[in-house]
PDB file of N, CA, C and O in Angstrom, chain B, residues numbered from 101:
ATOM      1  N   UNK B 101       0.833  -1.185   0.000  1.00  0.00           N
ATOM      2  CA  UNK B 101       0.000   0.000   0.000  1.00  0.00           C
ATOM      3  C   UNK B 101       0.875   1.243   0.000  1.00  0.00           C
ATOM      4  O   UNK B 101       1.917   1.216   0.654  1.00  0.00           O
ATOM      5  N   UNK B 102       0.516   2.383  -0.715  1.00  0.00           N
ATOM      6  CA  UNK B 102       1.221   3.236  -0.595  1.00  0.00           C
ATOM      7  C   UNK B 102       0.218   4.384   0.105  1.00  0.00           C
ATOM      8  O   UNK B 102      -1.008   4.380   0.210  1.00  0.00           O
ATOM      9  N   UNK B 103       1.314   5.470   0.589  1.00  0.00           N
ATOM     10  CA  UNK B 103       1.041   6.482   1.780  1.00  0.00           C
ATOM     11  C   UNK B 103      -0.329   7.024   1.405  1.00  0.00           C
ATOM     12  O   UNK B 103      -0.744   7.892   2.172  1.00  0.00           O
ATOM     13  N   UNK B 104      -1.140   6.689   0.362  1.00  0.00           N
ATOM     14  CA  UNK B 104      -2.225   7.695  -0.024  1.00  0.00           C
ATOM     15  C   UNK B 104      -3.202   6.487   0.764  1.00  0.00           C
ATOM     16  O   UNK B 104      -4.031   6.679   1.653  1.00  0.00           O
ATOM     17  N   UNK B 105      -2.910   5.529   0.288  1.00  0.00           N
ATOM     18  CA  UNK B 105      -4.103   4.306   0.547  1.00  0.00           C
ATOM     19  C   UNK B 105      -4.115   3.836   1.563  1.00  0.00           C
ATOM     20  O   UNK B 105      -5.044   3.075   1.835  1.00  0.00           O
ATOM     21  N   UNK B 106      -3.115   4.093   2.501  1.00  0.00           N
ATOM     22  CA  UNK B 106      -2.786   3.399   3.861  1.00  0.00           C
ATOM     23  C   UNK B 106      -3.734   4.929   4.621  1.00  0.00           C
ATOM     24  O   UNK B 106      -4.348   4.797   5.680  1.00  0.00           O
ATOM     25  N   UNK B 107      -3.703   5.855   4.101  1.00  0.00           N
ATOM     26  CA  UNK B 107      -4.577   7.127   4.997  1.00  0.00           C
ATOM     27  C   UNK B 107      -5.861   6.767   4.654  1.00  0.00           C
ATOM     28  O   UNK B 107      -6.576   6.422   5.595  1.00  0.00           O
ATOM     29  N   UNK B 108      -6.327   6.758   3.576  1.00  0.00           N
ATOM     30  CA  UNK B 108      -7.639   6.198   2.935  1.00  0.00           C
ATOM     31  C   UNK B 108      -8.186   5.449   4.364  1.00  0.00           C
ATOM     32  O   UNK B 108      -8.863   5.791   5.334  1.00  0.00           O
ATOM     33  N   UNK B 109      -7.488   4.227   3.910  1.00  0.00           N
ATOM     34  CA  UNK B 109      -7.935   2.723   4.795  1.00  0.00           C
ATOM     35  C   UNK B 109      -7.913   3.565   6.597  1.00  0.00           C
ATOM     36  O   UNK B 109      -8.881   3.559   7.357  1.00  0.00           O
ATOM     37  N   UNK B 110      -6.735   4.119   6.855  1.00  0.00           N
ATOM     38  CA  UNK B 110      -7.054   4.451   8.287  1.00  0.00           C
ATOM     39  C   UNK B 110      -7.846   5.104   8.803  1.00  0.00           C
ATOM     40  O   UNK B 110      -8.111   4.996  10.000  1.00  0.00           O
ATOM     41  N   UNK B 111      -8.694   6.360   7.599  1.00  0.00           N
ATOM     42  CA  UNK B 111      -9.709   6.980   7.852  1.00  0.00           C
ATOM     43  C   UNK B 111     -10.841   6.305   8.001  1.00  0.00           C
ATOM     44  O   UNK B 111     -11.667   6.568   8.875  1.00  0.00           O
ATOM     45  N   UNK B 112     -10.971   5.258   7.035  1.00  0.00           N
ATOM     46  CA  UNK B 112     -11.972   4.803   6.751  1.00  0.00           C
ATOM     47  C   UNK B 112     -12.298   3.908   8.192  1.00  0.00           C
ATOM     48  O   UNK B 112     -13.410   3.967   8.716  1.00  0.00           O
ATOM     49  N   UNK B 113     -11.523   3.330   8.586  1.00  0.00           N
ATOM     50  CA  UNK B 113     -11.258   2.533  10.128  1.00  0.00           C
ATOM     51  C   UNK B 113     -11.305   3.266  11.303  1.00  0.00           C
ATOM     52  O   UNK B 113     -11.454   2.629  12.346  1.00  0.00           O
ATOM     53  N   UNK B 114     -11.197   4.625  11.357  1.00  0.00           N
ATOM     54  CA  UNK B 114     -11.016   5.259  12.404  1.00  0.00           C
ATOM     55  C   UNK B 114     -12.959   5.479  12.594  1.00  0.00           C
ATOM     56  O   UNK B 114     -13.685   5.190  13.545  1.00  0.00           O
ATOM     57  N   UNK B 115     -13.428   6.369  10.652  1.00  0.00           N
ATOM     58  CA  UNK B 115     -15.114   6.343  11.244  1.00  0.00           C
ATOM     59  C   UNK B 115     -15.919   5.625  11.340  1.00  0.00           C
ATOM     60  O   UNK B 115     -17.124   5.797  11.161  1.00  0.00           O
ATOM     61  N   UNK B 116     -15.216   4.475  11.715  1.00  0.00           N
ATOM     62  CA  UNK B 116     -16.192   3.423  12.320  1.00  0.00           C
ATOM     63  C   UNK B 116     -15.954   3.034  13.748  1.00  0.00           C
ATOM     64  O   UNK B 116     -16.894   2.412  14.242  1.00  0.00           O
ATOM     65  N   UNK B 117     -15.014   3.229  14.464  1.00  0.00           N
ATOM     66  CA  UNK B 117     -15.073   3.244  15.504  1.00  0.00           C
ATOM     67  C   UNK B 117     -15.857   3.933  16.630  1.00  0.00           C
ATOM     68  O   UNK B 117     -16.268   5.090  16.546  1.00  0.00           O
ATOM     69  N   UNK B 118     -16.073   2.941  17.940  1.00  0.00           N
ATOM     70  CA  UNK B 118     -17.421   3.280  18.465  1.00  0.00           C
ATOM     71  C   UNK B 118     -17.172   3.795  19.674  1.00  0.00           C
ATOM     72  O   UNK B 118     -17.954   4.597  20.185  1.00  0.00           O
ATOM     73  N   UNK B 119     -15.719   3.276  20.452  1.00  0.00           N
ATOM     74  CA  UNK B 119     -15.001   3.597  21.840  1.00  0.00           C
ATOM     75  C   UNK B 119     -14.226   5.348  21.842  1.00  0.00           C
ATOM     76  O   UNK B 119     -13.252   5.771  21.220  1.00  0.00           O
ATOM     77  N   UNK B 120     -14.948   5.880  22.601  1.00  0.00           N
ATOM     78  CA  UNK B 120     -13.956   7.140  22.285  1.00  0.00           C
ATOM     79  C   UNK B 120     -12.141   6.843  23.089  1.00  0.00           C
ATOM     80  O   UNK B 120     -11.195   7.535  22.713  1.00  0.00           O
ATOM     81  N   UNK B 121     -12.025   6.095  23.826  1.00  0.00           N
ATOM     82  CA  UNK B 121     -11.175   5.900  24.711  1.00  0.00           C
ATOM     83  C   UNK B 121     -10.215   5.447  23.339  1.00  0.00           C
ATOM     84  O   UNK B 121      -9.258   6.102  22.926  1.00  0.00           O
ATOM     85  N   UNK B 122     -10.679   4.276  22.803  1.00  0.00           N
ATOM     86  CA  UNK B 122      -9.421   4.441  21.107  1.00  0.00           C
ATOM     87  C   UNK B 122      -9.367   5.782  20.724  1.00  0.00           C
ATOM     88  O   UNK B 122      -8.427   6.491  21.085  1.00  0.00           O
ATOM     89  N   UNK B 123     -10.553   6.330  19.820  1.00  0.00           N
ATOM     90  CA  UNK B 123      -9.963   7.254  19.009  1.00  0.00           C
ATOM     91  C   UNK B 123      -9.507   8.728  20.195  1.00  0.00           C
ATOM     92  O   UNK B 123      -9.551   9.771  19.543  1.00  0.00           O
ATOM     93  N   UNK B 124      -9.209   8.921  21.318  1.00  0.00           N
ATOM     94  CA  UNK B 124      -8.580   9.665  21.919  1.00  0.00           C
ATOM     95  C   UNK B 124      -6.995   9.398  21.869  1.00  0.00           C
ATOM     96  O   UNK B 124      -6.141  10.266  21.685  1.00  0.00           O
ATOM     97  N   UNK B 125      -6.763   7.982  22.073  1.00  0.00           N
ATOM     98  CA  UNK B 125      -5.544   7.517  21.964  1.00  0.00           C
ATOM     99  C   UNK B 125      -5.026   7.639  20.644  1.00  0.00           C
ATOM    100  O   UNK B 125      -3.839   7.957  20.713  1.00  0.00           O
ATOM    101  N   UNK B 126      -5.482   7.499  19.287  1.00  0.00           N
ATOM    102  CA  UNK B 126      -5.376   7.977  18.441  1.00  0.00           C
ATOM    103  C   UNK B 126      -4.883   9.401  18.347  1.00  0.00           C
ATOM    104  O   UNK B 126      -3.909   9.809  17.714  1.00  0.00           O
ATOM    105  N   UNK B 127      -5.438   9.847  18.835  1.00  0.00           N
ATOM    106  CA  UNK B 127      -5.225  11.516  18.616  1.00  0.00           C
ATOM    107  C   UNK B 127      -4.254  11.951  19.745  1.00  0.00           C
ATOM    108  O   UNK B 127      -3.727  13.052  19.580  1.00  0.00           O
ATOM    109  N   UNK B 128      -4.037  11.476  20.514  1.00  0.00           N
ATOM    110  CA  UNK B 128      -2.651  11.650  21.160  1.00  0.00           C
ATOM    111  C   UNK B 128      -1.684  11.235  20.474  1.00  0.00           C
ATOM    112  O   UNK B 128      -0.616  11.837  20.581  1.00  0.00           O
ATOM    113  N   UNK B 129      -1.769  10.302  19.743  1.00  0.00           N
ATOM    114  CA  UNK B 129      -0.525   9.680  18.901  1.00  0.00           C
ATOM    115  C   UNK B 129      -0.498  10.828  17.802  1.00  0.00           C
ATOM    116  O   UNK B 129       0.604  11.339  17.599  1.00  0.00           O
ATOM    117  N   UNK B 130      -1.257  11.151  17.290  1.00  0.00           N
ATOM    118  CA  UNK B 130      -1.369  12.002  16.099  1.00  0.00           C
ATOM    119  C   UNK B 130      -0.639  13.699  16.310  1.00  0.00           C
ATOM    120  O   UNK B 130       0.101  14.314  15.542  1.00  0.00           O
ATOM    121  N   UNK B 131      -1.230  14.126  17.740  1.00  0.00           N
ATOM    122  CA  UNK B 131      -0.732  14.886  18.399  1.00  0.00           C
ATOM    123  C   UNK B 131       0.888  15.038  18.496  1.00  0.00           C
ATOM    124  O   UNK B 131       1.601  15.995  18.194  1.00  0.00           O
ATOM    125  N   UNK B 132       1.156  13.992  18.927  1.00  0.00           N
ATOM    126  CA  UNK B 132       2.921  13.481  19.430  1.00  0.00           C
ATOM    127  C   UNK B 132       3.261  13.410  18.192  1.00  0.00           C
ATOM    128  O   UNK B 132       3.943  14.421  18.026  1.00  0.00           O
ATOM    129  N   UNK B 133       3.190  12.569  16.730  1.00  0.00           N
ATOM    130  CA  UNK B 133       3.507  13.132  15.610  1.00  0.00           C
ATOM    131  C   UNK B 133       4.098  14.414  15.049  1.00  0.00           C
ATOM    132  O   UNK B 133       5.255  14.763  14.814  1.00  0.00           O
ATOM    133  N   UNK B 134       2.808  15.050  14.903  1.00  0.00           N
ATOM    134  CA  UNK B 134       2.936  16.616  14.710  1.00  0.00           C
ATOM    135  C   UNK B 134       3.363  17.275  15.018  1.00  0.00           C
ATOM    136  O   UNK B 134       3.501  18.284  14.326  1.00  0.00           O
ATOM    137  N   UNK B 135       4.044  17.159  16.665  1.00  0.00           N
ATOM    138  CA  UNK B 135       4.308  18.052  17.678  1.00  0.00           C
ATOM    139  C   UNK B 135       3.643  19.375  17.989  1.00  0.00           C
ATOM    140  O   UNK B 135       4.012  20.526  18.223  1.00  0.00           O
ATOM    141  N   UNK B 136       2.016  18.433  17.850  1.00  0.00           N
ATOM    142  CA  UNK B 136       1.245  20.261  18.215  1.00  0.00           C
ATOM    143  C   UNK B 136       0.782  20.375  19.643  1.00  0.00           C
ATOM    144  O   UNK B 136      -0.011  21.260  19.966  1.00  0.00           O
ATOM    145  N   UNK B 137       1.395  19.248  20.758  1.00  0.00           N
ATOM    146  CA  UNK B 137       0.896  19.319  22.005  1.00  0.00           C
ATOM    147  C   UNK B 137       2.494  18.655  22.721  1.00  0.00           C
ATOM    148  O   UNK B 137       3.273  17.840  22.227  1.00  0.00           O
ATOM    149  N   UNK B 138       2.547  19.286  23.864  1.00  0.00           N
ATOM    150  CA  UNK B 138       3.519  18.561  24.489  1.00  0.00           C
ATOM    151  C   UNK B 138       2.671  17.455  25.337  1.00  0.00           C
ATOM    152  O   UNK B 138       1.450  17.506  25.486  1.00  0.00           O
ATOM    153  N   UNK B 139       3.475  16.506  25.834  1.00  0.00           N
ATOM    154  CA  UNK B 139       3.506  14.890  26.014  1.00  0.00           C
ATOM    155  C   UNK B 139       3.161  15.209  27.197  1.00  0.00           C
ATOM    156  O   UNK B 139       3.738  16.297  27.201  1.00  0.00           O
ATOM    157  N   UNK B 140       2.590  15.136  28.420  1.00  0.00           N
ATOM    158  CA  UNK B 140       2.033  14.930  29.695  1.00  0.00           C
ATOM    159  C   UNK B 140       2.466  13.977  29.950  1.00  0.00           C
ATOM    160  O   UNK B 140       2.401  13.079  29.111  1.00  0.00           O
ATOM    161  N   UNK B 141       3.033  13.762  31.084  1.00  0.00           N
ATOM    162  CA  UNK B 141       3.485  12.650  31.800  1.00  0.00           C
ATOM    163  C   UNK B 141       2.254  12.160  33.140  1.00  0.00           C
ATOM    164  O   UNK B 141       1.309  12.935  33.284  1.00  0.00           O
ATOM    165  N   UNK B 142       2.304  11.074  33.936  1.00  0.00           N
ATOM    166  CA  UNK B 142       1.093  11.064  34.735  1.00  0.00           C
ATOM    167  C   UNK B 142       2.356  11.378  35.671  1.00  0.00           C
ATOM    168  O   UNK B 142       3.506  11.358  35.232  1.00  0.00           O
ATOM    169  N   UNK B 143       1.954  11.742  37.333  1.00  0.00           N
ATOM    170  CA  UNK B 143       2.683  11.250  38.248  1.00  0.00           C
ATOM    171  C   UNK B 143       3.158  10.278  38.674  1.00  0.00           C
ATOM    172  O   UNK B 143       3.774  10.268  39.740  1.00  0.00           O
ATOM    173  N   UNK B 144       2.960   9.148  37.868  1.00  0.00           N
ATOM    174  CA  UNK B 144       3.443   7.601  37.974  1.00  0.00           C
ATOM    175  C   UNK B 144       5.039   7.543  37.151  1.00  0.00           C
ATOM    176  O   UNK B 144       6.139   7.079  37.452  1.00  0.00           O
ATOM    177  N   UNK B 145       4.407   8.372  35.823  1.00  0.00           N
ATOM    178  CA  UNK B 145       5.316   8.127  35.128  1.00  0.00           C
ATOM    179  C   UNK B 145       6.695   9.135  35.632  1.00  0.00           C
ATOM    180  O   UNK B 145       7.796   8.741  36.017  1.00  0.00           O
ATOM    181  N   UNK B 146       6.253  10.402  35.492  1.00  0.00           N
ATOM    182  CA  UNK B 146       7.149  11.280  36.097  1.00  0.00           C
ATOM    183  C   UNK B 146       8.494  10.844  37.334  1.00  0.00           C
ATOM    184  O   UNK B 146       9.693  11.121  37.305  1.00  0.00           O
ATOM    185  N   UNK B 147       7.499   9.896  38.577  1.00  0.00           N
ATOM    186  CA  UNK B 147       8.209   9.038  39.489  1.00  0.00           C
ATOM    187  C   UNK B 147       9.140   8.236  38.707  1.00  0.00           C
ATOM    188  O   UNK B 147      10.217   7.919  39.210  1.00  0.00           O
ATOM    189  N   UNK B 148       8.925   7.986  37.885  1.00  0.00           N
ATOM    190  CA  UNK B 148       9.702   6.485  37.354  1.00  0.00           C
ATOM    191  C   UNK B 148      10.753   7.111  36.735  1.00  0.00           C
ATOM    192  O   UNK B 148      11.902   6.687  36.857  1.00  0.00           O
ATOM    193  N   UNK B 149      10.409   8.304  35.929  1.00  0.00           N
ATOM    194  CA  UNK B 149      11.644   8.467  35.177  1.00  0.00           C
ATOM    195  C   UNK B 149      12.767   9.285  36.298  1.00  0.00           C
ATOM    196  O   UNK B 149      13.990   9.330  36.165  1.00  0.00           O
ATOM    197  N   UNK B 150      12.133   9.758  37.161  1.00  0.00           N
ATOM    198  CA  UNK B 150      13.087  10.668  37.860  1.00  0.00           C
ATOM    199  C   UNK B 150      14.243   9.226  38.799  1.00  0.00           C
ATOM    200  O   UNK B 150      15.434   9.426  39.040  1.00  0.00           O
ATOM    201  N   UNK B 151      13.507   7.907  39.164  1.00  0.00           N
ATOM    202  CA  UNK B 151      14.069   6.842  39.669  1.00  0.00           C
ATOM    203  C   UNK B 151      15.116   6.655  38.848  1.00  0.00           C
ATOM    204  O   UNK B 151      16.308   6.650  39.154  1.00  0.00           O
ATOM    205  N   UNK B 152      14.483   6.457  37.490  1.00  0.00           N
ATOM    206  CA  UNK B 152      15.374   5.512  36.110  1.00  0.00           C
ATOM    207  C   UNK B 152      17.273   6.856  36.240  1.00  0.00           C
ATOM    208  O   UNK B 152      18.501   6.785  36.184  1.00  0.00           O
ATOM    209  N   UNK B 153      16.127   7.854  36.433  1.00  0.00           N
ATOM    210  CA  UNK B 153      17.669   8.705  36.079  1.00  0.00           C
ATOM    211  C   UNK B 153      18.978   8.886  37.198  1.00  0.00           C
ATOM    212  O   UNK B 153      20.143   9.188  36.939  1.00  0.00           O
ATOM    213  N   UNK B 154      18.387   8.606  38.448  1.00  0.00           N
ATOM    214  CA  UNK B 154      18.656   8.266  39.366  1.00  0.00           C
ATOM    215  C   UNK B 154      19.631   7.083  39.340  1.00  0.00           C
ATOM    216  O   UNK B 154      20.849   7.192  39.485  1.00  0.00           O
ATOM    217  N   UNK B 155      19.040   6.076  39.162  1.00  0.00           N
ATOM    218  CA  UNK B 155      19.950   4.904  38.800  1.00  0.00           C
ATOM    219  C   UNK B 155      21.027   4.739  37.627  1.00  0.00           C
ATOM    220  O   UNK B 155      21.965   3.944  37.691  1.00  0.00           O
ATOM    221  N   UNK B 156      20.809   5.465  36.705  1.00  0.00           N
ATOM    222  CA  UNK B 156      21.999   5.507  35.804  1.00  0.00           C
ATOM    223  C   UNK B 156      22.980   6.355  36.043  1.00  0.00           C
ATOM    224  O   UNK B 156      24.018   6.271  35.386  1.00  0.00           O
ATOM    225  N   UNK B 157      22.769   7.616  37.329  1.00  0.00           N
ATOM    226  CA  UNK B 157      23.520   8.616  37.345  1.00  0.00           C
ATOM    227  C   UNK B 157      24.305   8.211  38.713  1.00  0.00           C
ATOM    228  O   UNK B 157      25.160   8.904  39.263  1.00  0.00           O
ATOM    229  N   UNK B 158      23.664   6.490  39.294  1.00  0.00           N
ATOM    230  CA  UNK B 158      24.497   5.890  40.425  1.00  0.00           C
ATOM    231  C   UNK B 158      25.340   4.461  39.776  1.00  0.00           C
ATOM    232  O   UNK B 158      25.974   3.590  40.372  1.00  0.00           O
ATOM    233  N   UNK B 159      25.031   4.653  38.250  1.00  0.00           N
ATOM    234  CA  UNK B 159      25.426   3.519  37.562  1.00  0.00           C
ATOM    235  C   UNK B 159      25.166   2.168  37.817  1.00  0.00           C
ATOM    236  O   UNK B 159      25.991   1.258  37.738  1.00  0.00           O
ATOM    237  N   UNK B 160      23.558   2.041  38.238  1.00  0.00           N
ATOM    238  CA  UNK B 160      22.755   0.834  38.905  1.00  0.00           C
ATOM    239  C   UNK B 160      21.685   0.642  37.859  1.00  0.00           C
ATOM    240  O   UNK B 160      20.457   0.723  37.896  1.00  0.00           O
ATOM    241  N   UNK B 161      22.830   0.273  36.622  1.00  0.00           N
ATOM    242  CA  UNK B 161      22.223  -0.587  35.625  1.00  0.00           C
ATOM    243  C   UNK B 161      22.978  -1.713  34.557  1.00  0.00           C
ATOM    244  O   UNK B 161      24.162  -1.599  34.238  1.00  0.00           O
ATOM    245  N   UNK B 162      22.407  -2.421  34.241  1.00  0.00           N
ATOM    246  CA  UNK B 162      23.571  -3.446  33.237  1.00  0.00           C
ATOM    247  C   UNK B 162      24.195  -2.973  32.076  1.00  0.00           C
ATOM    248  O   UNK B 162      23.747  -1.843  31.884  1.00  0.00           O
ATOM    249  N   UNK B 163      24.840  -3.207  31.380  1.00  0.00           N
ATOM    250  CA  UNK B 163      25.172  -3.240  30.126  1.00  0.00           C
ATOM    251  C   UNK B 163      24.551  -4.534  29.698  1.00  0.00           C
ATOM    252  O   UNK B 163      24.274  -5.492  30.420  1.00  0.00           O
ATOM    253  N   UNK B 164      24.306  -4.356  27.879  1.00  0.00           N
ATOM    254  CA  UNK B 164      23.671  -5.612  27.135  1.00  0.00           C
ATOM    255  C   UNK B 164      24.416  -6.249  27.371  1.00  0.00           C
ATOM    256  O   UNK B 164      23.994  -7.401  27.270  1.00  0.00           O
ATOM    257  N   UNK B 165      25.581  -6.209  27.719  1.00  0.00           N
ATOM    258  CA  UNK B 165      26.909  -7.715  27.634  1.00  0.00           C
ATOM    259  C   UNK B 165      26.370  -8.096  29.148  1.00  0.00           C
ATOM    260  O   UNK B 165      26.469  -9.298  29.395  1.00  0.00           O
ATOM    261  N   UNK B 166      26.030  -7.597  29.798  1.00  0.00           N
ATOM    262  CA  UNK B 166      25.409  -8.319  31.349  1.00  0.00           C
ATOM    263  C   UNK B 166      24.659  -8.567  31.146  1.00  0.00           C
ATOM    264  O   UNK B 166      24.668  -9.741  31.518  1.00  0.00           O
ATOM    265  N   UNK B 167      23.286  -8.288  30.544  1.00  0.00           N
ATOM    266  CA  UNK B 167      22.246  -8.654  30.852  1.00  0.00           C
ATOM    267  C   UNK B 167      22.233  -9.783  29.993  1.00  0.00           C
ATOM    268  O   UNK B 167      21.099 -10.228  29.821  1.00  0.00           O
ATOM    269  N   UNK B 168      23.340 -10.516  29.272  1.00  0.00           N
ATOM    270  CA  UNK B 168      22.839 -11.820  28.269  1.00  0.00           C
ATOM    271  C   UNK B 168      21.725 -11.162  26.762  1.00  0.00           C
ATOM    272  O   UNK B 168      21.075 -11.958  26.084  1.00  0.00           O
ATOM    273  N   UNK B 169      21.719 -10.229  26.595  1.00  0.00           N
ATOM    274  CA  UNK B 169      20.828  -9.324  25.614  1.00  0.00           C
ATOM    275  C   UNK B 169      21.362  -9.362  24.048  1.00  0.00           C
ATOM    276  O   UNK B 169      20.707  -9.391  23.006  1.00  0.00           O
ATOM    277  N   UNK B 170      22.815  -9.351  24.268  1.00  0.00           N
ATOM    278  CA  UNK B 170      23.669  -8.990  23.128  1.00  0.00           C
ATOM    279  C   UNK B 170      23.248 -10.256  22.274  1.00  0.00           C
ATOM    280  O   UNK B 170      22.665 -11.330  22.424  1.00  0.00           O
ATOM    281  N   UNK B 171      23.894  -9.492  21.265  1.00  0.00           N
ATOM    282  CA  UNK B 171      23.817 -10.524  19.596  1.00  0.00           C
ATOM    283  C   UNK B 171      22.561 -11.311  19.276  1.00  0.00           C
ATOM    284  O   UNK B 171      22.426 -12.528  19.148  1.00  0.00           O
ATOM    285  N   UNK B 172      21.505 -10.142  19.159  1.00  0.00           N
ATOM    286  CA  UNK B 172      20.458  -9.754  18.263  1.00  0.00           C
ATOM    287  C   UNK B 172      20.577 -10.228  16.656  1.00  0.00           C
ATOM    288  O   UNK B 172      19.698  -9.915  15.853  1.00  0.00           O
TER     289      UNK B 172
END
């Protein structure tokens, strides 16, 4: 499919949908695309990343060669 027909088909899929809770999520994605809204974080998430940064800046994380990850 090319980029004309793949919008076609997604339009066509989107007005049939019946859950607004999808097509909101949709439009956050669409949003984040465009960059016509900045990204909201919840307070869950916010916690986590401030942890995550935390731990890399105490170097309390693996490398792929530790974690058994490597050679993909």
């Amino acid at each position: 499919m090319n980029t004309s027909d793949l919008k076609i088909d997604s339009i066509n899929r989107i007005t049939q949908l019946k859950e607004a809770r999808i097509i909101e999520e949709i439009q956050k994605i669409l949003d984040f695309e465009l960059d016509q809204n900045e990204y909201i974080l919840t307070a869950e998430q916010k916690e986590r990343t401030a942890e995550a940064r935390e731990e890399y800046k105490n170097k309390a994380y693996l490398t792929e060669d530790q974690s058994g990850q490597s050679g993909y």
